[in-house]
N, CA, C and O of each residue as an XYZ file, in Angstrom:
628
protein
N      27.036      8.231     -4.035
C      26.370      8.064     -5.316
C      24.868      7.972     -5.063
O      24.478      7.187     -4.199
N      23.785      8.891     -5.915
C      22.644      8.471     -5.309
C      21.596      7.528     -5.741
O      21.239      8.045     -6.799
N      21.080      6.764     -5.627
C      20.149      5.933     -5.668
C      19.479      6.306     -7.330
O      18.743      7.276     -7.516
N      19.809      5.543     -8.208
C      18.533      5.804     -9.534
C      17.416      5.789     -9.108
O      16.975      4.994     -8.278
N      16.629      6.998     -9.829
C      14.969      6.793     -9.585
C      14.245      5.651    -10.148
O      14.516      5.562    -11.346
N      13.271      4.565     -9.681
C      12.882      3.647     -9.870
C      11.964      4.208    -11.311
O      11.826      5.392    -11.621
N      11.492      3.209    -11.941
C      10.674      3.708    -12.894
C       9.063      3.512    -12.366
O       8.868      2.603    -11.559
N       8.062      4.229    -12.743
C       6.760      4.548    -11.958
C       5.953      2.926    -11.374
O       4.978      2.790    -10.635
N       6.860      1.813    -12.085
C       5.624      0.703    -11.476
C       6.642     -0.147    -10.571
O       6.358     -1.168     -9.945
N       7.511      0.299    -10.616
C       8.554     -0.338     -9.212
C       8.501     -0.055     -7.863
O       8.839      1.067     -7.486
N       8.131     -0.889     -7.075
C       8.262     -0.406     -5.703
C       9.604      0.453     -5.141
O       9.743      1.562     -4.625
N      10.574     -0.713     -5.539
C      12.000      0.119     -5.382
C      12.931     -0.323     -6.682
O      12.747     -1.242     -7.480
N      13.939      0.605     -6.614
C      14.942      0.288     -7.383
C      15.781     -1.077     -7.727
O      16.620     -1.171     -6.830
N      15.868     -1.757     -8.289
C      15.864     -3.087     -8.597
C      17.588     -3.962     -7.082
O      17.817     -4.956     -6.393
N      18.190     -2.643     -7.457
C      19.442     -2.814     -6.246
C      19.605     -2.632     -4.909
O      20.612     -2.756     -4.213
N      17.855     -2.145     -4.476
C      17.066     -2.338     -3.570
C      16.179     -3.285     -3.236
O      16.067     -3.756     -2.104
N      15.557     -3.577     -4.152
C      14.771     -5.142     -4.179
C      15.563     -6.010     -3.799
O      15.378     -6.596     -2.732
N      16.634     -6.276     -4.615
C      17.575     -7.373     -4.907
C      18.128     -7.341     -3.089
O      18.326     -8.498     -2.718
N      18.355     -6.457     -2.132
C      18.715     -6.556     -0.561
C      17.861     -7.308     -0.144
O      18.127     -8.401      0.356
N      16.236     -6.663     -0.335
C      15.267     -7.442      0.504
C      15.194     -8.915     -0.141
O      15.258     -9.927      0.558
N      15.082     -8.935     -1.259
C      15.182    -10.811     -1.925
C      15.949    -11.365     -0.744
O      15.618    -12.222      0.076
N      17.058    -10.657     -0.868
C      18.410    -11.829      0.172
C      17.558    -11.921      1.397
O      17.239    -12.990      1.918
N      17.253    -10.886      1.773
C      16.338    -10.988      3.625
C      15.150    -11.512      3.575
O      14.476    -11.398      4.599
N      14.503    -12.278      2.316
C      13.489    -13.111      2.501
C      13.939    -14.494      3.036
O      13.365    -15.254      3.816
N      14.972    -14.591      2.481
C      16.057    -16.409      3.683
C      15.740    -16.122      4.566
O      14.564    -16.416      4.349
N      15.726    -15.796      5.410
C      15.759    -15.785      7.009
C      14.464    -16.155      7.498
O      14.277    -16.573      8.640
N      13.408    -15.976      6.478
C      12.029    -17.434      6.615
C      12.370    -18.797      6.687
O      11.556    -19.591      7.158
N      13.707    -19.251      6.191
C      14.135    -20.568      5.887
C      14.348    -21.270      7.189
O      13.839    -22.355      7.471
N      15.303    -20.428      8.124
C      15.351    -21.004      9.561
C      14.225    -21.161     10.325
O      14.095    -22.283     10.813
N      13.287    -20.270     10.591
C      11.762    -20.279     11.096
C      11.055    -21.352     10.679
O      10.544    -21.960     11.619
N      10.805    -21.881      9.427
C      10.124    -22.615      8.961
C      11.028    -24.450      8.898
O      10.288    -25.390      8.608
N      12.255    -24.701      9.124
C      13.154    -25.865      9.723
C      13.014    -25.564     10.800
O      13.113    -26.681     11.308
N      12.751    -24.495     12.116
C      13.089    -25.235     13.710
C      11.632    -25.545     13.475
O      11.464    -26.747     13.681
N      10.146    -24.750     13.013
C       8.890    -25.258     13.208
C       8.576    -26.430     12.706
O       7.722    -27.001     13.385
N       9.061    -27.222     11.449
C       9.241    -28.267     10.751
C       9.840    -29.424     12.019
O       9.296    -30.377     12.576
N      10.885    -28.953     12.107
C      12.002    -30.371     13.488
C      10.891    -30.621     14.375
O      10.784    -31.846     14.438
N      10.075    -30.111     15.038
C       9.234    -30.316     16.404
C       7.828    -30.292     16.148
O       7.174    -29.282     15.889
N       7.228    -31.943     16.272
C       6.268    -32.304     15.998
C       5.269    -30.932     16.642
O       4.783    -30.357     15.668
N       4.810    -30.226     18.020
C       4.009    -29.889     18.120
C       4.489    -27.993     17.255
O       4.263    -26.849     17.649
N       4.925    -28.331     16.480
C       5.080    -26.633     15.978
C       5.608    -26.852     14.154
O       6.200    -26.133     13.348
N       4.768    -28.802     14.101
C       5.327    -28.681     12.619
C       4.178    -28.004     11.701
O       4.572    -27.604     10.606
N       2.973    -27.846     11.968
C       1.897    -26.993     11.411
C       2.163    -26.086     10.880
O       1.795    -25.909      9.719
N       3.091    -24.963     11.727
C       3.565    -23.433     11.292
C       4.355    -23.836     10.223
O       4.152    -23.187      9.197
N       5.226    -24.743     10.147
C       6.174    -24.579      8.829
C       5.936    -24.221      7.832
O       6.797    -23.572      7.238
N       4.232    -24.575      6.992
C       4.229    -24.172      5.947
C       4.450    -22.247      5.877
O       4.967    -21.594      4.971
N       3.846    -21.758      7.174
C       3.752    -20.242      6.986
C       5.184    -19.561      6.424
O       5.422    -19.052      5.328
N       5.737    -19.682      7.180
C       7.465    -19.216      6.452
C       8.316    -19.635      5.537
O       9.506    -19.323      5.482
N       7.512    -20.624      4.518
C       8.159    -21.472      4.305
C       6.952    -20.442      2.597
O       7.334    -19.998      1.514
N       5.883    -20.484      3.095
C       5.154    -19.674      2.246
C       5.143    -18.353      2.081
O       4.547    -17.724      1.207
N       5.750    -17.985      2.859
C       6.280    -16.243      2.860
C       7.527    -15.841      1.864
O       7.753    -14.836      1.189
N       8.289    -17.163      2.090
C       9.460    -17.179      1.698
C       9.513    -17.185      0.022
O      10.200    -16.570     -0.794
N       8.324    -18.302     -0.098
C       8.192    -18.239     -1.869
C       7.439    -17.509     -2.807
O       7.189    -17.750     -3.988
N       7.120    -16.569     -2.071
C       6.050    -15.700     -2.200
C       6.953    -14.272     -2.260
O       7.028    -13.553     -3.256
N       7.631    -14.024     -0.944
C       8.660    -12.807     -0.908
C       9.961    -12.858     -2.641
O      10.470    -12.025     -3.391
N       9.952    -13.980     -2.534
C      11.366    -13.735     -3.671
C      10.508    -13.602     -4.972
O      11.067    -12.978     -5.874
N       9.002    -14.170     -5.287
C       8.310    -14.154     -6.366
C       8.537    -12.575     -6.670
O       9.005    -12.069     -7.690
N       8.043    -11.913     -5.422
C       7.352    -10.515     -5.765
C       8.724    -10.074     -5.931
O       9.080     -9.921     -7.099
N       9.859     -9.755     -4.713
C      11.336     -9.011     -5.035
C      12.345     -9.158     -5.858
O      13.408     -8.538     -5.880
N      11.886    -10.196     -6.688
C      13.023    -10.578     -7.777
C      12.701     -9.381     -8.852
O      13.563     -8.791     -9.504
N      11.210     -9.125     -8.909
C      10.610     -7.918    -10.133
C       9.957     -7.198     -9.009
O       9.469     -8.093     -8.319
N       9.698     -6.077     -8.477
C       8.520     -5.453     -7.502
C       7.710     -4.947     -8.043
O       7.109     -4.198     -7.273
N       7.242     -4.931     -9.224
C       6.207     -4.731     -9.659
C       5.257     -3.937     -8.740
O       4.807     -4.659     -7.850
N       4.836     -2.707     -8.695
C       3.889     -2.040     -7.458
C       2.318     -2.868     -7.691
O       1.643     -3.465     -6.853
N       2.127     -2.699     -8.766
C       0.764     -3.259     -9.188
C       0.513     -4.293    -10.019
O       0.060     -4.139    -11.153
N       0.941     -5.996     -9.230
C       1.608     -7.097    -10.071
C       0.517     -7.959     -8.796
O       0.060     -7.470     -7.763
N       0.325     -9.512     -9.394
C      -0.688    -10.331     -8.864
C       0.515    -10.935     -8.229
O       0.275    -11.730     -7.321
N       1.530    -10.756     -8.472
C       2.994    -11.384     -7.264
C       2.786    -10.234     -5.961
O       2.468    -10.749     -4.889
N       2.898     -9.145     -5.974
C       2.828     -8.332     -5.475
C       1.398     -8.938     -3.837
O       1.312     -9.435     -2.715
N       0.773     -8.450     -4.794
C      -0.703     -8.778     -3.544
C      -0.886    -10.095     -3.191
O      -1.674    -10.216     -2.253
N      -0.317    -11.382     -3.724
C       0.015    -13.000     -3.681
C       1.000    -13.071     -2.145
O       0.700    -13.804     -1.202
N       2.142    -12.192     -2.167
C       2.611    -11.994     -1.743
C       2.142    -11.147      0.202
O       2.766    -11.480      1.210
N       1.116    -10.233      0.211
C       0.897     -9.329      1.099
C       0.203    -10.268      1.367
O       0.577    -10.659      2.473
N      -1.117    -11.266      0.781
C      -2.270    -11.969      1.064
C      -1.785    -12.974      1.829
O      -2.398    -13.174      2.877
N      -0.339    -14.042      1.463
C       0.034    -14.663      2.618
C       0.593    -14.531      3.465
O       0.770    -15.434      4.281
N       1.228    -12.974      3.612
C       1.851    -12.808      4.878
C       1.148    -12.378      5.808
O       1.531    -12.216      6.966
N      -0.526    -12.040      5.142
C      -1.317    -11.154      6.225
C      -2.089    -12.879      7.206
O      -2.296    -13.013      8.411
N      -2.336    -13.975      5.976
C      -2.699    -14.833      6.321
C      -2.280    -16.000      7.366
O      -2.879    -16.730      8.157
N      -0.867    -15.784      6.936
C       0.266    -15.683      8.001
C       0.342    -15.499      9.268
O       0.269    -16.309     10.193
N       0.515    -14.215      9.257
C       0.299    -13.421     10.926
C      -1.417    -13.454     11.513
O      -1.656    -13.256     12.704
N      -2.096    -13.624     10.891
C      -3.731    -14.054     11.112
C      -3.318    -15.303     11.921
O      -3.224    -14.971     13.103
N      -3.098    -16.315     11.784
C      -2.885    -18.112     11.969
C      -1.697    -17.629     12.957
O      -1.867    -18.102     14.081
N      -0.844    -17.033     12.880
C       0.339    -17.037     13.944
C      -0.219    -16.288     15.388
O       0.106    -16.797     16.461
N      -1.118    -14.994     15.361
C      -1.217    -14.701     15.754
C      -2.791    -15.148     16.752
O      -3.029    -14.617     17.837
N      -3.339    -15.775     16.363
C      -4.827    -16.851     16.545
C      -3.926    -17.571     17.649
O      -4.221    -17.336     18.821
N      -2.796    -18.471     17.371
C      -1.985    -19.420     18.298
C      -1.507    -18.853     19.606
O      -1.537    -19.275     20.762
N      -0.953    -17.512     18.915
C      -0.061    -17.043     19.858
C      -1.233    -16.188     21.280
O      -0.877    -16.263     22.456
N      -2.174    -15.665     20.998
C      -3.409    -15.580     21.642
C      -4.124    -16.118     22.705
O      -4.545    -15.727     23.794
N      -4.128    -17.548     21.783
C      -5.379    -18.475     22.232
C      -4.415    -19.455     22.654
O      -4.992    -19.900     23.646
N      -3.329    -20.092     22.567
C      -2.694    -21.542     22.819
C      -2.420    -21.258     24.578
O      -1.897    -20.293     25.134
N      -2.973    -22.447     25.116
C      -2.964    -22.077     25.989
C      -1.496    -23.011     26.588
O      -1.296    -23.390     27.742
N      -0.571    -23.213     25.319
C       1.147    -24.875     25.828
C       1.828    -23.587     25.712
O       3.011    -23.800     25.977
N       1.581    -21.927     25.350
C       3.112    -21.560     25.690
C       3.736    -21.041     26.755
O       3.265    -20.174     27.491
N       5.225    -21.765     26.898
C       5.147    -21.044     28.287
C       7.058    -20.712     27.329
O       7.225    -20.904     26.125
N       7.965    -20.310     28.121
C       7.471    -19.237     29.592
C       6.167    -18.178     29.387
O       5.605    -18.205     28.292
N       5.732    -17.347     30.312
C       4.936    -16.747     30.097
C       5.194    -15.577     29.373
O       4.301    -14.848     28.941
N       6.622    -15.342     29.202
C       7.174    -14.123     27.896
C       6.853    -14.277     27.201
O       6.215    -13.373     26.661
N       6.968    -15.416     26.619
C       7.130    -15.895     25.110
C       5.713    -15.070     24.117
O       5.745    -14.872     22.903
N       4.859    -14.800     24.821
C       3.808    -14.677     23.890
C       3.412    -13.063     23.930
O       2.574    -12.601     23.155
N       4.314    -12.015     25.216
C       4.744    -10.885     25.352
C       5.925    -10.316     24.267
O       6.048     -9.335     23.533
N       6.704    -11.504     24.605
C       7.617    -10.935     23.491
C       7.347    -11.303     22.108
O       7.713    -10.594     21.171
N       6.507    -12.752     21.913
C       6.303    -12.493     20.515
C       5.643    -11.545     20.190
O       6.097    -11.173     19.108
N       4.440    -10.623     20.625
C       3.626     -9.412     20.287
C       4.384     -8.270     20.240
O       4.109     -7.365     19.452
N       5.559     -8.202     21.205
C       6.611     -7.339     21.076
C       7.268     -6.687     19.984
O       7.385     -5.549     19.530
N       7.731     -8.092     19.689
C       8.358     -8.042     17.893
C       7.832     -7.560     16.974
O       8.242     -6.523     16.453
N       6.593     -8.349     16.492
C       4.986     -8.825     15.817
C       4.774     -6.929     15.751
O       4.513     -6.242     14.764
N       4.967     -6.564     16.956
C       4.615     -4.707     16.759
C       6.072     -4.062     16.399
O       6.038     -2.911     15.963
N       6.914     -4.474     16.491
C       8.029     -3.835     15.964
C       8.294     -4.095     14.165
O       8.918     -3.382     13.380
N       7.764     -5.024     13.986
C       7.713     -5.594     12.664
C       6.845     -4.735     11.688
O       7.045     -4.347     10.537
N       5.528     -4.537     12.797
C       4.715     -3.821     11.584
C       5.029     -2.280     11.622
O       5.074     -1.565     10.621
N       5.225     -1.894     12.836
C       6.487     -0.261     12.862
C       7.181     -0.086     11.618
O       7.124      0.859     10.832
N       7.858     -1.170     11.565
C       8.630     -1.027     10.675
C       8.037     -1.248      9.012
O       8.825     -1.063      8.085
N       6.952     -1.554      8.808
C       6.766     -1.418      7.130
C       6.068     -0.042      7.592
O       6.238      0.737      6.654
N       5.523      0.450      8.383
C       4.522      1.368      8.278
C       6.467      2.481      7.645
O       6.662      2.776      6.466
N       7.147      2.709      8.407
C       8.390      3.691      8.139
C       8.963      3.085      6.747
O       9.469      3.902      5.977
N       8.926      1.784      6.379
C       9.200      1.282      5.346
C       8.274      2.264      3.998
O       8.824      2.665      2.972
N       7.187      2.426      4.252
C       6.075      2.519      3.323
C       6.056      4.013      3.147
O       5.786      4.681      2.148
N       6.592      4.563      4.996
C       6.690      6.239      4.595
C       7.940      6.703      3.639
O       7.843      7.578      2.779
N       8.910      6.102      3.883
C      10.009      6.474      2.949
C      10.222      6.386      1.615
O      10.825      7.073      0.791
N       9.473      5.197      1.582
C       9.197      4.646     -0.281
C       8.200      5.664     -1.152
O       8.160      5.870     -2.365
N       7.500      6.158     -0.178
C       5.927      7.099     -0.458
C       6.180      8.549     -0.514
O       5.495      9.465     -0.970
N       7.408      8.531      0.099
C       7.324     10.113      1.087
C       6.971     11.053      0.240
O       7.315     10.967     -0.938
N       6.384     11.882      0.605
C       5.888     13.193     -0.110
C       7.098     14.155     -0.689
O       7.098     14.336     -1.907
N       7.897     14.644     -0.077
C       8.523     15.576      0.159
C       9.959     14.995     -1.248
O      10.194     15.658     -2.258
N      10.578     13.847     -0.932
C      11.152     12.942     -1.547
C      10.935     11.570     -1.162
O      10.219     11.219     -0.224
N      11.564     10.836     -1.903
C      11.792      9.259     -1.513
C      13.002      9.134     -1.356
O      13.929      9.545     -2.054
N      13.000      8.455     -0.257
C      14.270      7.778      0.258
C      14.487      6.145      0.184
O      14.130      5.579      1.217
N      14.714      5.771     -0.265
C      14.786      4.381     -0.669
C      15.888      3.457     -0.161
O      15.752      2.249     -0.355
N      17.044      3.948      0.520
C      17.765      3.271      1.208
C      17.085      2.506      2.538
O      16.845      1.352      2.894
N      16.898      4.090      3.129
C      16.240      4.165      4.122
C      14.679      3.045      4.574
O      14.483      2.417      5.615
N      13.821      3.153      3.360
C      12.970      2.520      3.227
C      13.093      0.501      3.050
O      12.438     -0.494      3.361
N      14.549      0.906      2.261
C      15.018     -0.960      2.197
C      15.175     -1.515      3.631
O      14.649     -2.507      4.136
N      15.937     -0.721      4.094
C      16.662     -1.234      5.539
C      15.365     -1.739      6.669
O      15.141     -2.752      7.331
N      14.643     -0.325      6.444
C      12.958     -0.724      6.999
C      12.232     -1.795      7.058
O      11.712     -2.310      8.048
N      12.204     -2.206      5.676
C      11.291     -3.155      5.120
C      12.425     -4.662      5.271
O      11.888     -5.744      5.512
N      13.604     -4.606      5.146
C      14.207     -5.664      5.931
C      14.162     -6.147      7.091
O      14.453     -7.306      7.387
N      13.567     -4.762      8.280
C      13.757     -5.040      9.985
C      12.415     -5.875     10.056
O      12.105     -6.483     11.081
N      11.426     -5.871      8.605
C      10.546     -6.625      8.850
C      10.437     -8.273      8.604
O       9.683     -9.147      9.032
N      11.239     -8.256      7.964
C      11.566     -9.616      7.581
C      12.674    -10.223      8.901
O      13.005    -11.408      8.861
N      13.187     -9.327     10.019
C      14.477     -9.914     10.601
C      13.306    -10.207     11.736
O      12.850    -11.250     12.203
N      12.998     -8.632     11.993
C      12.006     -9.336     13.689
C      10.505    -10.046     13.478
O       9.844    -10.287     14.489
N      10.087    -10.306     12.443
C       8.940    -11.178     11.929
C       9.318    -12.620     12.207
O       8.550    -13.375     12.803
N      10.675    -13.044     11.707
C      11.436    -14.447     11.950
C      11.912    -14.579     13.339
O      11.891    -15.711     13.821
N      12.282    -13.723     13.963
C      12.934    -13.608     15.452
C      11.663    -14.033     16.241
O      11.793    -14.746     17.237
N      10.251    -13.552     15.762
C       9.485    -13.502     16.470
C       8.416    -14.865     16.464
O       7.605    -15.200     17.327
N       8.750    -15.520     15.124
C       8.355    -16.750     14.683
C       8.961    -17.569     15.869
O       8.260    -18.041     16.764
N      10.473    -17.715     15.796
C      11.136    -18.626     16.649
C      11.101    -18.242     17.708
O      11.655    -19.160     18.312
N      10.764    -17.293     18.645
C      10.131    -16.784     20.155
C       8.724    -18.312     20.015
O       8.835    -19.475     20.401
N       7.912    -17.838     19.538
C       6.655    -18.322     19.407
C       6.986    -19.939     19.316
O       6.691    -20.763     20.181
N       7.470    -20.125     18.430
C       7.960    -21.688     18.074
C       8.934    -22.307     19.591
O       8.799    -23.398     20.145
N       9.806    -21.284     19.925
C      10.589    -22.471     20.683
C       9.586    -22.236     22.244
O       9.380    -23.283     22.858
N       9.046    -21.062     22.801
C       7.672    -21.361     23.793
C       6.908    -22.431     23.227
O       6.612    -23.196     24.144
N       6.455    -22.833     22.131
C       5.291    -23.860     22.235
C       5.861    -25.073     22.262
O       5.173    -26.034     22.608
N       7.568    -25.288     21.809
C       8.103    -26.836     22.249
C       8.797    -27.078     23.454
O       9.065    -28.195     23.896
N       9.156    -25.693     24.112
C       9.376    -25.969     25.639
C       8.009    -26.116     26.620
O       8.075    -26.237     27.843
N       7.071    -26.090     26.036
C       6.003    -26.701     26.801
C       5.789    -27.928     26.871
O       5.835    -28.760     27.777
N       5.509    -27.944     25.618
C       4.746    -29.771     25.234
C       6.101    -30.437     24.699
O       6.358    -30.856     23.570
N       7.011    -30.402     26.034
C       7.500    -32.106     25.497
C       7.812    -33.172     25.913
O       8.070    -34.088     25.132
């Protein structure tokens, strides 16, 4: 069956949105292990602000909505502050931890860039394709939170 065409101010089709809504939870765990451990309770608000921010915008996707850019502004602000730590802190160890969080952190943004081509595409839109995308960003963004989070409490404790 194929996918209804969204109407012109929807990012995606509402039974597409409604997938990624569900894959904005998975901020919820990131933001409780950074919350439990005094030296990584700082980060909590970030995922915890992604999270209320992601379901604002995917409940309606509005392409050109102040949920919309509310939404991009704290996740960019987000990975700004996550990525400042993950950089500069000089408590994480093992010494992966901050390899593989950049690892992810680049697999994450891979993935909206293919997210953004499919939703956009010239030729057609593919919008399945583009959901699943834009979910791998929400899965290895959190994977990569708790990389980052559990290096900075196996250091300092």
């Amino acid at each position: 069956m194929p996918t209804p065409t969204p109407t012109p101010t929807l990012t995606l089709p509402l039974p597409n949105a409604h997938f990624i809504w569900y894959c904005a939870w998975l901020s919820i765990p990131s933001a409780i292990y950074a919350y439990a451990h005094p030296v990584t309770a700082h980060f909590a608000m970030v995922p915890a602000s992604v999270f209320v921010t992601s379901l604002l915008y995917w409940r309606n996707p509005i392409r050109d909505s102040w949920r919309r850019k509310l939404d991009i502004a704290v996740v960019s602000a987000g990975l700004a502050h996550h990525m400042f730590y993950a950089l500069t802190s000089p408590g994480i160890q093992p010494s992966t931890t901050r390899t593989t969080y950049l690892a992810l952190i680049g697999v994450s943004a891979m993935s909206y860039i293919v997210s953004d081509n499919y939703s956009r595409g010239h030729c057609s839109r593919q919008y399945w394709p583009a959901t699943y995308a834009h979910a791998s960003i929400h899965l290895f963004a959190n994977i990569a939170n708790l990389v980052l989070y559990y290096g900075m409490t196996t250091h300092n404790k």
